[in-house]
C-alpha positions in Angstrom: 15.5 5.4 -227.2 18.1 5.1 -224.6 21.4 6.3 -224.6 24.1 3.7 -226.1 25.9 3.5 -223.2 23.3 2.8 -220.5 24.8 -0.8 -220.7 28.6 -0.3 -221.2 30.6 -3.6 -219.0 32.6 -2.3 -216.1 35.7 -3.4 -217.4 36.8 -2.8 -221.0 38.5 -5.9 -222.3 39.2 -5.2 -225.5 40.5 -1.3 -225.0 44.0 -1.4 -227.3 41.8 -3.3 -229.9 41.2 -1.7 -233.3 38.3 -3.4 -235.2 37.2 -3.2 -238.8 33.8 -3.8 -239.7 32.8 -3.9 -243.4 29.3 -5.5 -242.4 26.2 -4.0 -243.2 22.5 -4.2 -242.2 22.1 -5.5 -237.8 24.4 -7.9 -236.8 27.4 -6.8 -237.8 26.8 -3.0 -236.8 25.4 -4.5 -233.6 28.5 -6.6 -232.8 30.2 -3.3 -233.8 28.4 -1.5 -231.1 28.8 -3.9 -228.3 32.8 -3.9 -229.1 33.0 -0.1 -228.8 31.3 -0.6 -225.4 33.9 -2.6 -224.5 36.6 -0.3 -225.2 37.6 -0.9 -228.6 38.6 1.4 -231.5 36.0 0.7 -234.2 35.7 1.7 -237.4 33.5 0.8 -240.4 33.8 0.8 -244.3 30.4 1.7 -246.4 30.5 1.8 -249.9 29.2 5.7 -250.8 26.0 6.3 -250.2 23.4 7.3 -253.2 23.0 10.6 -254.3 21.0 12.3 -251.6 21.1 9.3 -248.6 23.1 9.6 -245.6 24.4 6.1 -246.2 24.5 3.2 -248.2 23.7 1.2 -245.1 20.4 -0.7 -245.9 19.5 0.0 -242.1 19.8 3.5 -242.5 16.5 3.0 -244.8 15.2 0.6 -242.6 14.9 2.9 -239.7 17.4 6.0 -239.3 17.3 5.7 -235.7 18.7 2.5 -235.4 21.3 3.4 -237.5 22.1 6.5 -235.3 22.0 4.2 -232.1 24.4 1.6 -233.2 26.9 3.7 -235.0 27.0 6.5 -232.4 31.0 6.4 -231.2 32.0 4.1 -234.5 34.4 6.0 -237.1 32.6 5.6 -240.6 34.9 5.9 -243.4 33.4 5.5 -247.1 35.4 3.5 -249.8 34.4 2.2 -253.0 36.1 -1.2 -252.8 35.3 -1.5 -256.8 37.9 1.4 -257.2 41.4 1.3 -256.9 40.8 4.4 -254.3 38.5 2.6 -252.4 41.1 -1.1 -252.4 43.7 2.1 -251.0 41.9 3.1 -247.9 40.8 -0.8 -247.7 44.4 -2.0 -247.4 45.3 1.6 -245.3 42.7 0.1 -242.9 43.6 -3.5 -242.6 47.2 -2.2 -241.8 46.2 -0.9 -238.7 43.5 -3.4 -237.6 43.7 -6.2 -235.4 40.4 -7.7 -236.1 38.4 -7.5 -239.5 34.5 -8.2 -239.6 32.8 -9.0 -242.8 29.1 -9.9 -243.3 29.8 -11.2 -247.4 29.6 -14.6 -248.8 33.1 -16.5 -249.1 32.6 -16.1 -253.5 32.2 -12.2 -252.6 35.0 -12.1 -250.2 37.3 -14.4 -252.9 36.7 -11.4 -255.5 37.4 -8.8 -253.2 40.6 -10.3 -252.4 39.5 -11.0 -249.0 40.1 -14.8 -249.1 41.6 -15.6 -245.4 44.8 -17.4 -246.8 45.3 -14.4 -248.8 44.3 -11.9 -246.6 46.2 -14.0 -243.8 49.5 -13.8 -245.8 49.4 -9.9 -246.4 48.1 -9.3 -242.8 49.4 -11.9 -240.3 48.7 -9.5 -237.6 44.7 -9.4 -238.4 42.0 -11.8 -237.6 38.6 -12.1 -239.1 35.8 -12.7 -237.9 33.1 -13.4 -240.8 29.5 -13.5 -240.5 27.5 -15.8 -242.7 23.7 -16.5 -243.1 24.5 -20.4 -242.8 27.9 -22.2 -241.8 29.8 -24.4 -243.9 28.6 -25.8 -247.8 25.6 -23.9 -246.9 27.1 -20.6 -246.7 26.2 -18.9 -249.9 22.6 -19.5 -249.4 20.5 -16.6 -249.3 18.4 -16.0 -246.4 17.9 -13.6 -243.6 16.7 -13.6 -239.5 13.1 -14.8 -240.6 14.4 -17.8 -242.6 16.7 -19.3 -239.9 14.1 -18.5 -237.3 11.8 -20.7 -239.4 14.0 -23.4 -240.1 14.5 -23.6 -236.3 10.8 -24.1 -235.5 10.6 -20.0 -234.0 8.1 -18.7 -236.0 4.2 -19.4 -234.8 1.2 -19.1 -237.4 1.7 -15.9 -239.9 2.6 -13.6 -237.5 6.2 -12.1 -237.6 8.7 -12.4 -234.4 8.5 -9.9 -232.6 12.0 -9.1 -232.9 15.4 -9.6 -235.4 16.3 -12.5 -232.5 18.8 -14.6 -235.4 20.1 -11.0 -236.0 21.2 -10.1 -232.9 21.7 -13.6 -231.4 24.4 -13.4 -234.3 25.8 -10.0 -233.2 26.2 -11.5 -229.6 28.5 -14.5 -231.0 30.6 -12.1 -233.2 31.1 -10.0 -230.6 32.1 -13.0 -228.3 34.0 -14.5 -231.9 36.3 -11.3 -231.7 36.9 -11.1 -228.3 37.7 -15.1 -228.6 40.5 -13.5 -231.6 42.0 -11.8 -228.8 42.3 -14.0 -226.1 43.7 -16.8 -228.6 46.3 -13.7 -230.0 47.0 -13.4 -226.1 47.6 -16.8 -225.5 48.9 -18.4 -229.0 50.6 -15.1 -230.8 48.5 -16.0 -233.7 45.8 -14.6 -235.9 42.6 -17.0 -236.7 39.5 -16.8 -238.7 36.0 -17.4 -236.8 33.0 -17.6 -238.7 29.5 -16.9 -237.2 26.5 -18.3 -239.0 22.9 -16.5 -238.1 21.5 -19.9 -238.4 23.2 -21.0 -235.4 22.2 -18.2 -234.0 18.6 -19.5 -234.3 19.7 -23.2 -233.5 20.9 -22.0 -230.2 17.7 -20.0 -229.6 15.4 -22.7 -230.4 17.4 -25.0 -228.0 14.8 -24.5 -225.0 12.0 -25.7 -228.1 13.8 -28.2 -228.7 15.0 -29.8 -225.4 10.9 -29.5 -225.5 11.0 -27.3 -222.6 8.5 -24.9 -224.0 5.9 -27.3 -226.1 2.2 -27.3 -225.2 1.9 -28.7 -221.9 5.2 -28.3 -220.7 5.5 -25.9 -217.5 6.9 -22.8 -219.8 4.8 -24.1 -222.3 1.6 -23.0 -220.8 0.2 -26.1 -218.6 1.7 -24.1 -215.4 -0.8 -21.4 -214.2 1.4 -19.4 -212.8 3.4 -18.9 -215.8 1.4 -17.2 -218.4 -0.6 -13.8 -219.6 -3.9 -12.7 -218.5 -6.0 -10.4 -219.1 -6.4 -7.4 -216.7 -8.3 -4.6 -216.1 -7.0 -2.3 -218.3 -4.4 -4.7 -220.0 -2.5 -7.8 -219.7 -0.2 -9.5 -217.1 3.1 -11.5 -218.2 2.9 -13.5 -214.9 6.3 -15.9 -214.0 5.8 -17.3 -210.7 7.4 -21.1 -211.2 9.4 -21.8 -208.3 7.6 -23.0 -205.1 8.1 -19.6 -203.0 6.7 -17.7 -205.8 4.2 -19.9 -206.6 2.8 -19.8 -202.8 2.9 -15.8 -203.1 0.7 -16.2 -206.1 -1.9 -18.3 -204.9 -2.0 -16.5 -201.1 -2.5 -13.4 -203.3 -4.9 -15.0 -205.1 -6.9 -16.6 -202.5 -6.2 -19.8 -203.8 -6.4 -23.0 -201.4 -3.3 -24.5 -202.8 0.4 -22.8 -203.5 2.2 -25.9 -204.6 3.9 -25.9 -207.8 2.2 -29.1 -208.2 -1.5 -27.1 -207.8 -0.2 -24.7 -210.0 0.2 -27.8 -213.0 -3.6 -28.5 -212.6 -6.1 -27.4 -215.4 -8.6 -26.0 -212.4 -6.3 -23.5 -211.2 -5.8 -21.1 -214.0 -10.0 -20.5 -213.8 -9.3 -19.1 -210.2 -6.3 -17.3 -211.3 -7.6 -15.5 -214.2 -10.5 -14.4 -212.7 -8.2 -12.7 -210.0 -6.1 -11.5 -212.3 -9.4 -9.9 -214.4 -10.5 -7.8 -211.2 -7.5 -6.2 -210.7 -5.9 -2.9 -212.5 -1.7 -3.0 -213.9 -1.3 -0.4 -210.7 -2.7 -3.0 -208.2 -1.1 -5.5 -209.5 2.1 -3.7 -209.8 1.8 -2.9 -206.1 0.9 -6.5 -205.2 4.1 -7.6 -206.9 6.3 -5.4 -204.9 4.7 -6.6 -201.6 4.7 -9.8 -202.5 7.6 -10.6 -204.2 6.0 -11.9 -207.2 7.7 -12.2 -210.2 5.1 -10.0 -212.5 4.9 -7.7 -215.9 2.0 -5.7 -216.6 1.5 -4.7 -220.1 -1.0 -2.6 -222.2 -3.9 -4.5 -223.8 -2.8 -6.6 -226.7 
């Protein structure tokens, strides 16, 4: 796994930011993560973790490593928020925070006296930034990433996505949510609630599907040859040679007659291309790529 901060921003925009994260599970210890990369002061609340766990976390079941990655950097403080000792740290924390993130439903967030106008009133500094499986009405709705990926047309047969795409799609708009906190702090001296639904997560995922740019017989959708997997060798090439240059490199590779992006869109090419694709190893065709400047991913068979 790669070190967390292989992908820290140059610039740290939100250094001189304190953020409180009571969110469990991915997005909200995701969003966590990418704030800390960009130079804020983090810290996260977990309720105390069962007798003989690290953390009460559900990811830290889920897979330990993940946890470790996201939370390396992060300041994890444990408070029983059922307890009056727990509410005490709770309120300790909000005191010194200039954004809070929450991953509850609004009835859960109402008992925990967590309301916004309440919260708002005894914290005018803070802002929240609340995650929610589904925006609005909606939000007290169960669900998780696989449901909003479904209800947004992303999920294909009985096989699972491949990744937690609502999840983290989510974790990028909270992080964007609190950095919007900031800039409207900057500019308006106020606090303000955001809310992020993982649905709209998906929505905005699913736009490309939607806009129809990647149905059957649509370019990205499979009827351009020189966008697509083959077979190889000894594996499987993730091949994405759409624009006219690349397409020309493809086909001259290839020995094709024709380079066009309009030759690519006929049904006789991708014979041709397969085929020349089958004869060749991942190394040769990793080679060819760099010659060529073909846009190219080789991949172990699938």
């Amino acid at each position: 796994m790669p070190a967390p901060t292989a992908t820290r921003p140059a610039i740290r925009p939100l250094k001189g930011t304190r953020v409180l994260s009571l969110a469990l599970n991915l997005p909200g210890p995701a969003a966590l993560m990418r704030c800390r990369d960009m130079g804020a002061t983090c810290v996260k609340l977990e309720p105390p973790a069962p007798v003989g766990t690290r953390t009460s976390d559900p990811m830290g079941f889920y897979n330990a490593g993940a946890y470790a990655f996201m939370h390396q950097g992060i300041k994890t403080v444990t408070a029983d928020l059922k307890s009056d000792k727990g509410r005490a740290v709770l309120q300790r924390e909000l005191a010194k925070a200039d954004v809070l993130v929450t991953s509850f439903r609004p009835s859960a967030l109402i008992k925990l006296g967590l309301g916004w106008k309440e919260l708002h009133k005894a914290y005018p500094q803070l802002s929240m930034v609340a995650i929610v499986g589904t925006p609005g009405e909606r939000a007290e709705e169960p669900g998780h990433d696989l449901t909003y990926m479904a209800e947004n047309n992303l999920v294909t047969g009985l096989a699972l996505p491949a990744s937690l795409y609502a999840d983290m799609g989510g974790s990028l708009l909270a992080s964007e949510a609190i950095l919007q906190t900031r800039l409207h702090q900057l500019q308006k001296g106020k606090a303000v609630r955001i809310e992020v639904a993982l649905s709209d997560s998906a929505r905005y995922l699913g736009l490309p599907n939607a806009w129809g740019l990647t149905k059957p017989g649509s370019p990205v959708g499979g009827s351009h040859a020189g966008y697509a997997v083959y077979p190889c060798k000894n594996g499987r090439v993730a091949v994405a040679a759409l624009e006219p240059n690349f397409s020309a490199a493809l086909a001259e590779a290839a020995g094709l007659p024709e380079g066009s992006v309009k030759a690519m869109m006929r049904p006789e090419t991708r014979e041709p291309l397969a085929a020349f694709f089958a004869g060749k190893t991942r190394q040769q065709l990793e080679k060819l790529a760099a010659a060529k400047d073909i846009p190219l991913h080789t991949l172990a068979a699938g």
